[in-house]
C-alpha positions as CSV (number, residue, x, y, z in Angstrom):
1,X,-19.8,27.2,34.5
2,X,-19.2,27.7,38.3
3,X,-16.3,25.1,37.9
4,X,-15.0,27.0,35.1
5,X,-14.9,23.4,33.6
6,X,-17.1,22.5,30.3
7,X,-17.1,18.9,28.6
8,X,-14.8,19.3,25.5
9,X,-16.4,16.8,23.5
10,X,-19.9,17.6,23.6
11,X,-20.8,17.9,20.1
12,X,-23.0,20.9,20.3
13,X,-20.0,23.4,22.1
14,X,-18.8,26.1,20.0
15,X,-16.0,28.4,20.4
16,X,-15.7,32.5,20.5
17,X,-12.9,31.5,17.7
18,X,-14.5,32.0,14.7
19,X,-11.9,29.7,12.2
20,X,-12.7,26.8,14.5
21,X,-16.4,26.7,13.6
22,X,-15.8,25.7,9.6
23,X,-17.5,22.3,9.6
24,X,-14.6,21.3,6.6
25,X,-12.1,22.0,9.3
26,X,-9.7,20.2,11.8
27,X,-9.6,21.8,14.7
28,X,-12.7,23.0,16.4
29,X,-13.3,23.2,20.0
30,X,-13.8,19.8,20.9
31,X,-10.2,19.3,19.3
32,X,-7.6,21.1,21.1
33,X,-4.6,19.1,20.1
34,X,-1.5,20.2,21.8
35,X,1.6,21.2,20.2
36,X,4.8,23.8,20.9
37,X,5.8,26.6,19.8
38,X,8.2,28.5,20.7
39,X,9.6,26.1,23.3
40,X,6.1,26.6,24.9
41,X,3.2,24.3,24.7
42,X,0.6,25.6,23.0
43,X,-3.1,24.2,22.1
44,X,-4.5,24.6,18.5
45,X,-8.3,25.5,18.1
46,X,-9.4,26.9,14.4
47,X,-6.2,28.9,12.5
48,X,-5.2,30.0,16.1
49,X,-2.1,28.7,18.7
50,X,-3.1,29.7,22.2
51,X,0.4,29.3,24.2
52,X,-1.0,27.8,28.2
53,X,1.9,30.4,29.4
54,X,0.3,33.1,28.2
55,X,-3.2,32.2,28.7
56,X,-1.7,31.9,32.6
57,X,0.1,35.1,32.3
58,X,-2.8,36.9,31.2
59,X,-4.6,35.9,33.9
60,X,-7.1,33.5,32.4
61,X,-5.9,30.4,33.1
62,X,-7.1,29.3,36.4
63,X,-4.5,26.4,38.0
64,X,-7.4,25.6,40.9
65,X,-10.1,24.5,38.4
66,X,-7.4,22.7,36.9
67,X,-5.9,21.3,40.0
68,X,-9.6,20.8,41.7
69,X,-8.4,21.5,45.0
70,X,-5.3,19.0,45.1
71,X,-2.6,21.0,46.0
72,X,0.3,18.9,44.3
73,X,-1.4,18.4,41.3
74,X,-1.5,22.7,41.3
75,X,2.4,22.2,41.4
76,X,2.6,20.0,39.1
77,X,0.1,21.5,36.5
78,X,2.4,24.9,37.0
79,X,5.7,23.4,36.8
80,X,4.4,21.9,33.0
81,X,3.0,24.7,31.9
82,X,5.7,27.5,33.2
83,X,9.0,25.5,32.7
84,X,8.4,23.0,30.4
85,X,9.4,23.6,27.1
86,X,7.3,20.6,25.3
87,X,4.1,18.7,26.0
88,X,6.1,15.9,28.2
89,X,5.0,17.2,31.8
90,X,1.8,17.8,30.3
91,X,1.1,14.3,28.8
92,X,2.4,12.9,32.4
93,X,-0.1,14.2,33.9
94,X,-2.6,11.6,35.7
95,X,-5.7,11.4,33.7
96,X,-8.1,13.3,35.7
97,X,-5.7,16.2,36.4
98,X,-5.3,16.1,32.4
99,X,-8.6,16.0,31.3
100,X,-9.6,18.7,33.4
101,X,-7.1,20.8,31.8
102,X,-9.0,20.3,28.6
103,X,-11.9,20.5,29.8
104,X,-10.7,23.9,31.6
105,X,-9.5,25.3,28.3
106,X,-12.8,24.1,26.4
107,X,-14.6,26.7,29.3
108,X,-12.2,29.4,28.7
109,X,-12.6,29.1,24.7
110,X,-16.2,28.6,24.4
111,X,-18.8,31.3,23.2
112,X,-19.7,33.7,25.8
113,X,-15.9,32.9,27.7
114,X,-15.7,35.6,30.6
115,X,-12.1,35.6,29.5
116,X,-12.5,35.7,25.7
117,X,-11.2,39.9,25.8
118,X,-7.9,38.2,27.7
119,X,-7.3,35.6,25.5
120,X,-8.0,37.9,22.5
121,X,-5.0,39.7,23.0
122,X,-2.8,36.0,23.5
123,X,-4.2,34.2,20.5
124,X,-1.7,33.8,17.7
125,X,-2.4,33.0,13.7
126,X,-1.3,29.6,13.2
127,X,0.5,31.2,9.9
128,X,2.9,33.1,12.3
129,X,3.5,30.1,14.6
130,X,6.8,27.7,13.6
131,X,5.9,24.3,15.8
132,X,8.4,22.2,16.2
133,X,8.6,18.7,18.1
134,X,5.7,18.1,20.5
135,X,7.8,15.8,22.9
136,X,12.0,14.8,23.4
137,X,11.2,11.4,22.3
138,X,13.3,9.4,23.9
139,X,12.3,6.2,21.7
140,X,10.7,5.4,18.1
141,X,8.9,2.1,17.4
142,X,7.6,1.6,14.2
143,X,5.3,-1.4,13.8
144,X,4.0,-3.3,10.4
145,X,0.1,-3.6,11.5
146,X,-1.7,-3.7,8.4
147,X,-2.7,-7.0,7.1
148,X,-3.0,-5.8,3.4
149,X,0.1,-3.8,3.2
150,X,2.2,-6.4,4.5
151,X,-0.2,-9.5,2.2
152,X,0.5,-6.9,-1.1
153,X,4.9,-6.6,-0.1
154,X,4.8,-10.0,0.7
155,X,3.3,-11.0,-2.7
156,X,6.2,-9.2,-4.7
157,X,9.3,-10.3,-3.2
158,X,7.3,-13.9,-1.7
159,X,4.3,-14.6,-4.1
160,X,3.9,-18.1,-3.0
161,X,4.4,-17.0,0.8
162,X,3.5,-13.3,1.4
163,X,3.1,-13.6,4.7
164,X,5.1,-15.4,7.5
165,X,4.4,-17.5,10.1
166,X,4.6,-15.1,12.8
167,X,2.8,-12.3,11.3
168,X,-1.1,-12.8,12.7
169,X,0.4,-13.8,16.0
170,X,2.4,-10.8,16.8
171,X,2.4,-7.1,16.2
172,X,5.8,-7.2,13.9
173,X,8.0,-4.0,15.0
174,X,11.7,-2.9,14.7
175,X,13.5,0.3,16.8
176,X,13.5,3.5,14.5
177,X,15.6,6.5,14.6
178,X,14.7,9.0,17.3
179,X,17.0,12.1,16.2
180,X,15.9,12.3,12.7
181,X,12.0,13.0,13.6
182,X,11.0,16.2,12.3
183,X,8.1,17.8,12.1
184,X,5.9,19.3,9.2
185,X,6.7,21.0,6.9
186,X,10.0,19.2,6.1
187,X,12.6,18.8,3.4
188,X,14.0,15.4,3.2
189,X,17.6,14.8,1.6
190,X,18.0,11.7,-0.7
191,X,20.2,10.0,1.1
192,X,23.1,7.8,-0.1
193,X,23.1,4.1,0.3
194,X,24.5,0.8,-0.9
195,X,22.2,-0.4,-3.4
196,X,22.7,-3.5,-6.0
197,X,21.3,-4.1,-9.8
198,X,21.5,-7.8,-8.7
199,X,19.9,-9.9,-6.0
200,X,23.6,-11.0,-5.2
201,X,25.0,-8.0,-5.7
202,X,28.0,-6.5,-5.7
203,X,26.7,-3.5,-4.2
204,X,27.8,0.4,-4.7
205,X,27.6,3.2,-3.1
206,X,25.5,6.7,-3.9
207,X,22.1,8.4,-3.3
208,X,19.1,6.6,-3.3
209,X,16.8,6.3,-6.8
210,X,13.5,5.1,-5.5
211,X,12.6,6.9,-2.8
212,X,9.3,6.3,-1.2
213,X,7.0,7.7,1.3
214,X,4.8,5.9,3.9
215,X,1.7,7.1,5.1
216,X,1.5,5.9,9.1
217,X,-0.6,6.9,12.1
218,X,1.5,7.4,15.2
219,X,1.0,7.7,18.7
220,X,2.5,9.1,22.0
221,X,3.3,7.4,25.1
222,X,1.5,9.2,28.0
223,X,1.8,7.3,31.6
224,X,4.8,4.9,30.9
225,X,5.6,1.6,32.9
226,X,8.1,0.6,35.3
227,X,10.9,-1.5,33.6
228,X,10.2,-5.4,34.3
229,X,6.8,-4.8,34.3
230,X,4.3,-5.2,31.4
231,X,1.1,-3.2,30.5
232,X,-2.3,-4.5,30.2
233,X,-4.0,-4.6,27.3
234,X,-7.3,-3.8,29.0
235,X,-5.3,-0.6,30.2
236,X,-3.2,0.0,27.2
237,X,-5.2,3.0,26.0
238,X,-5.5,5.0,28.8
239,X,-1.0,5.4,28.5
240,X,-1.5,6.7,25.2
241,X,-1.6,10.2,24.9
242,X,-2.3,11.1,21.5
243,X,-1.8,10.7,17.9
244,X,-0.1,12.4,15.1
245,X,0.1,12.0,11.2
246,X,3.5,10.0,10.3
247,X,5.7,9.6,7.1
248,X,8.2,7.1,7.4
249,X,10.5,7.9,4.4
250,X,12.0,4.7,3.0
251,X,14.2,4.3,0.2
252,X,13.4,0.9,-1.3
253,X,16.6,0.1,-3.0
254,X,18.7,0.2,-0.3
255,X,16.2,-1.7,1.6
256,X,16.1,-4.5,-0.3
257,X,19.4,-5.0,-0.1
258,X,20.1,-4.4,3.9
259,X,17.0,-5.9,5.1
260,X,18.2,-9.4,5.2
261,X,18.8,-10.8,8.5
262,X,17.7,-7.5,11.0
263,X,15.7,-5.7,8.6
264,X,15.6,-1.6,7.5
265,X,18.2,0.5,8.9
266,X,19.8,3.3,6.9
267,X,17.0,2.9,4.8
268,X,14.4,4.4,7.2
269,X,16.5,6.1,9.2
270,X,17.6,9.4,7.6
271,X,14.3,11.2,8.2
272,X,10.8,10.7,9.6
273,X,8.4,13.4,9.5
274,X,5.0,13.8,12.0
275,X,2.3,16.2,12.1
276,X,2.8,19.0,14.9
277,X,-0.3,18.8,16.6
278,X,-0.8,15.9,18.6
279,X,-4.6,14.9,19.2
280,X,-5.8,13.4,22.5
281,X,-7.3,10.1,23.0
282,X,-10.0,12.1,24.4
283,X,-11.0,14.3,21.7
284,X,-10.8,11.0,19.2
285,X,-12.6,8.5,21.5
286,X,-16.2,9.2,19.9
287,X,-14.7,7.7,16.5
288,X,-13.2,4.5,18.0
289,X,-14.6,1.5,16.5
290,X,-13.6,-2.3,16.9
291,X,-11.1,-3.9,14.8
292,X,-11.5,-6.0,11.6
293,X,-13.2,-9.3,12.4
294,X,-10.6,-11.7,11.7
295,X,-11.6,-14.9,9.9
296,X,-12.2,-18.5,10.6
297,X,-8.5,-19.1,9.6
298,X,-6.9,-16.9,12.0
299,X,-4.9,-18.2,14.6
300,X,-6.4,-17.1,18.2
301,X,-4.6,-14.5,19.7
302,X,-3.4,-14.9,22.4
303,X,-4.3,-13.9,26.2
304,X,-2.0,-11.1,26.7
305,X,-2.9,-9.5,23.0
306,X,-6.7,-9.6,23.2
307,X,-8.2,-6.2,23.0
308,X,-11.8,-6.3,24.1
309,X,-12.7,-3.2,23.7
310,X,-11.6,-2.8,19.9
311,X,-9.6,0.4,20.1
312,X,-9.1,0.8,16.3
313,X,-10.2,4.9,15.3
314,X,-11.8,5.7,12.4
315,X,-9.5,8.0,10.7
316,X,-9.8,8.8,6.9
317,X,-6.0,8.6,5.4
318,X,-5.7,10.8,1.9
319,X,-2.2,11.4,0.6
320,X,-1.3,14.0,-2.3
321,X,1.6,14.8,-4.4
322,X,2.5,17.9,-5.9
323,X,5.8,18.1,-8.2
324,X,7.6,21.8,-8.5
325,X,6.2,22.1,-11.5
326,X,2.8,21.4,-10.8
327,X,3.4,24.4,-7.7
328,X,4.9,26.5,-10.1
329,X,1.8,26.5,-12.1
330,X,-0.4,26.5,-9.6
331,X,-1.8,22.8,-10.2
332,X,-3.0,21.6,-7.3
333,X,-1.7,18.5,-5.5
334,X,-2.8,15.0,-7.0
335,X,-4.7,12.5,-4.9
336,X,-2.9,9.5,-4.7
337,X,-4.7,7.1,-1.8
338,X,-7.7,7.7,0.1
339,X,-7.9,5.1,2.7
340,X,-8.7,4.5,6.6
341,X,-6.7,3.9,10.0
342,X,-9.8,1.2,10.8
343,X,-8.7,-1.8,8.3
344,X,-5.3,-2.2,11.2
345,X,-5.2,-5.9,11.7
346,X,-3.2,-4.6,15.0
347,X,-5.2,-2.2,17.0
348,X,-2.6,0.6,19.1
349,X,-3.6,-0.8,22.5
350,X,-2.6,-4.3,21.2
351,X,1.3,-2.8,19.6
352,X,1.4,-0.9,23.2
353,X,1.0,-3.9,25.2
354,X,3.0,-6.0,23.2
355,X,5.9,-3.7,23.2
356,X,5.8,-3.9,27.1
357,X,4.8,-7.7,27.6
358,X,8.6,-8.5,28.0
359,X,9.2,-5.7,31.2
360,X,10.6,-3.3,28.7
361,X,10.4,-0.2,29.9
362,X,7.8,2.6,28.2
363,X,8.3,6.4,29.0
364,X,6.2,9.8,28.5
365,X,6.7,11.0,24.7
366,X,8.0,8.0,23.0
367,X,6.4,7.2,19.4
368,X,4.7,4.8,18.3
369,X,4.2,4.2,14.7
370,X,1.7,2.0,13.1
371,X,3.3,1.0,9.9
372,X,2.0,1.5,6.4
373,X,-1.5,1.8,6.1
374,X,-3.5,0.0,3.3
375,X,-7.0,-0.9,2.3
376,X,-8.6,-3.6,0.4
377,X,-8.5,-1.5,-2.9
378,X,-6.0,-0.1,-5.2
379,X,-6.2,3.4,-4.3
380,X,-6.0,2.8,-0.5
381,X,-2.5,1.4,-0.7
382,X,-0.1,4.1,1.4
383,X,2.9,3.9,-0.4
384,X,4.1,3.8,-4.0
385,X,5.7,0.9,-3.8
386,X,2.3,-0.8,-3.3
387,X,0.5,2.4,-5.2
388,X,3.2,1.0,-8.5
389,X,3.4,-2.3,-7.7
390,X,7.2,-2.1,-7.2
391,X,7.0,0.7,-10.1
392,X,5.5,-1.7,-12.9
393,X,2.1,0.7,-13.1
394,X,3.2,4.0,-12.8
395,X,0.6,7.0,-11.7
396,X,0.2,10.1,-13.3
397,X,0.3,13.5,-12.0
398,X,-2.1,16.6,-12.7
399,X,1.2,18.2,-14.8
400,X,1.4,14.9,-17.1
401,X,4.4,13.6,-15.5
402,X,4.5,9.5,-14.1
403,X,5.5,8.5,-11.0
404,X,7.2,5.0,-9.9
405,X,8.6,6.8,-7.3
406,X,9.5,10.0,-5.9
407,X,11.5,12.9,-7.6
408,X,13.7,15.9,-6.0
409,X,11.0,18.6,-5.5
410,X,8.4,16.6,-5.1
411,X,5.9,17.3,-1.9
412,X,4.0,14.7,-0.4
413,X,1.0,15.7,1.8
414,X,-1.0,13.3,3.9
415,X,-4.0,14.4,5.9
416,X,-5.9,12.6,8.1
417,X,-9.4,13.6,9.8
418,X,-12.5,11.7,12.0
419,X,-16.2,12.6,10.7
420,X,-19.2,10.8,11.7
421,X,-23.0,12.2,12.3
422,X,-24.0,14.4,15.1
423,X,-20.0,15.3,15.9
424,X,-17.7,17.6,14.7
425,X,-15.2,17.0,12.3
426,X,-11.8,16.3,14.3
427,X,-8.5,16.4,12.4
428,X,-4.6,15.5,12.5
429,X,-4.2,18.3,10.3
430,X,-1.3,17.5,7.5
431,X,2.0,16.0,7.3
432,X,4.2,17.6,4.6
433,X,7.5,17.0,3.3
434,X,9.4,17.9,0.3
435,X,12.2,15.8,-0.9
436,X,15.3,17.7,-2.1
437,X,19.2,16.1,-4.4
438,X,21.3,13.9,-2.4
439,X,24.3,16.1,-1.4
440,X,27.3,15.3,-3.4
């Protein structure tokens, strides 16, 4: 304890915080995702917000431990947590410097803290906390990694060639839309679009009528590159930062007919929402696990792309939805897939490194997003177009009422969490958005 410095993710710590103790919950000690709040970053342990400002103010957040004698990184650690109004000098931080701030904060949280009577009087309910975006992300990526949710969307619209040439080669990706992330809880606007009753159309013009969700893992960029050079894939993990919970909202009619030559664009880009509390790499490493073996058939990858470490995490992906009525009568929300971010056919470190083979440029906070993730089996699909089957099956909700796709008032809910023997539960916490009319 002399260095006021305690491993964060040994299995056995506890915390003086009594919420962050409930085995069934997300964020217990060896969590600590970080977030902001009230243009202050902030770190999340049980149903409490502890702002690193005030925990400094107080007088119980030592810089020196932190810093370990280095007198710029002091600076530095200061200048992120005093002026920064998001986690971006945080997440810059170089990795040692960074992980003895968590491991810092583990000390000053644990059970028998010297400075649990300061940090009493700091520590705010989550319920009375607003958290808004953890970064100004600069750039969004959104990538198409799974292998089953890009074999099922194939089969509809290609049955006799679902997937194309390219796809086990490469990590598929296209540029999102940065200004329209958001976090949770959202409302999302049907948004207006030209959509056709025909393949050929002719096309009109008004709000959207199959609206989808799609349940994504994202992740942030930590140490970026320099533009022109490329990131290694045997390093790739160590310039992410964390990861967050991520709907891309899609409406599928106007995809299908904009998609052709470029792909999505005002189909996606109206809205994405993320989780608010990013989880380090460090708190999730003890439920990292290789990727799917990939079979006799598959092409080799190639040098740049291969991952030998298998950086794949072992996250268990359940998505709900709950209509107005159903919340009017106190239904609760209908489980709609219950799947895992460890099918990926594309690991993160793999989509990192590709994204920077070329010399373009990576930089502290931007997004990373995964792409729909699906299972082998019906009920891990994570998105109602595959959930339907392009709305031919429809599901049923707990209020009687079938879904092909989404109605105004509906709220989607996905939650993702890590649990494996003799560690802690560790979780992203939920991503919730309710989707409201098109504006006339």
């Amino acid at each position: 304890m002399n260095e006021k410095l305690l491993n964060a993710s040994a299995p056995t710590l506890r915390s003086f915080v009594a919420s962050s103790t409930d085995p069934a919950g997300d964020f217990p000690i060896q969590n600590l995702p970080f977030g902001v709040v009230d243009d202050a970053a902030c770190v999340r342990i049980g149903d409490m917000v502890l702002s690193l400002s005030d925990a400094l103010e107080c007088g119980a957040l030592d810089l020196d431990a932190i810093a370990g004698g280095d007198a710029d990184a002091r600076i530095e650690v200061e200048i992120a947590i005093v002026h920064g109004d998001n986690v971006g000098d945080i997440a810059a931080l170089d990795d040692i410097t960074r992980q003895r701030l968590r491991s810092h904060l583990a000390w000053l949280l644990a059970e028998e803290s010297p400075e649990q009577a300061r940090l009493e009087r700091v520590l705010r309910p989550v319920s009375k906390c607003t958290p808004t975006l953890p970064f100004r992300i600069g750039d969004y990526t959104d990538f198409y990694a799974s292998l089953h949710h890009a074999t099922n969307v194939g089969s509809m619209f290609r049955p006799t060639n679902p997937l194309l040439p390219n796809w086990k080669h490469v990590p598929i990706g296209y540029h999102g839309r940065a200004s329209s992330i958001v976090t949770s809880p959202s409302v999302v606007i049907r948004p207006h679009g030209q959509t056709v009753s025909n393949d050929d159309g002719p096309p009109t013009f008004g709000p959207c009528k199959l609206m989808d969700y799609e349940l994504e893992v994202g992740f942030f960029v930590g140490a970026g590159n320099a533009r022109g050079s490329a990131i290694n894939v045997k390093d790739a993990w160590n310039h992410i930062f964390g990861f967050v919970l991520v709907n891309d909202w899609s409406a599928r009619d106007m995809q299908k007919w904009e998609y052709q030559p470029l792909g999505p664009f005002l189909a996606k880009n109206f809205a994405t929402t993320i989780s608010p509390w990013v989880v380090t790499r460090e708190a999730l490493e003890p439920y990292r696990v290789p990727g799917p073996p990939r079979s006799a058939e598959d092409p080799l990858v190639l040098p740049y792309l291969d991952d030998p470490y298998g950086s794949n995490l072992d996250i268990t992906l359940d998505v709900f939805i709950s209509s107005a009525a159903m919340r009017d009568q106190g239904i609760a929300p209908t489980l709609i897939s219950h799947g895992s971010f460890r099918d990926m056919f594309w690991t993160p470190a793999q989509m990192l490194a590709h994204h920077a083979s070329n010399g373009c440029n990576m930089q502290t906070g931007d997004l990373l997003a995964s792409g729909t993730v699906s299972g082998t089996t019906k009920d891990s699909r994570g998105c109602l177009l595959e959930r339907t089957w392009r709305g031919t099956e429809p599901i049923q909700l707990g209020d009687g009422t079938e879904r092909k796709f989404l109605n105004d008032g509906d709220e989607v809910i996905m939650r993702g969490y890590c649990v494996k023997p003799g560690h802690p539960r560790i979780g992203l916490g939920e991503c919730r958005g309710i989707v409201l009319p098109a504006r006339t």
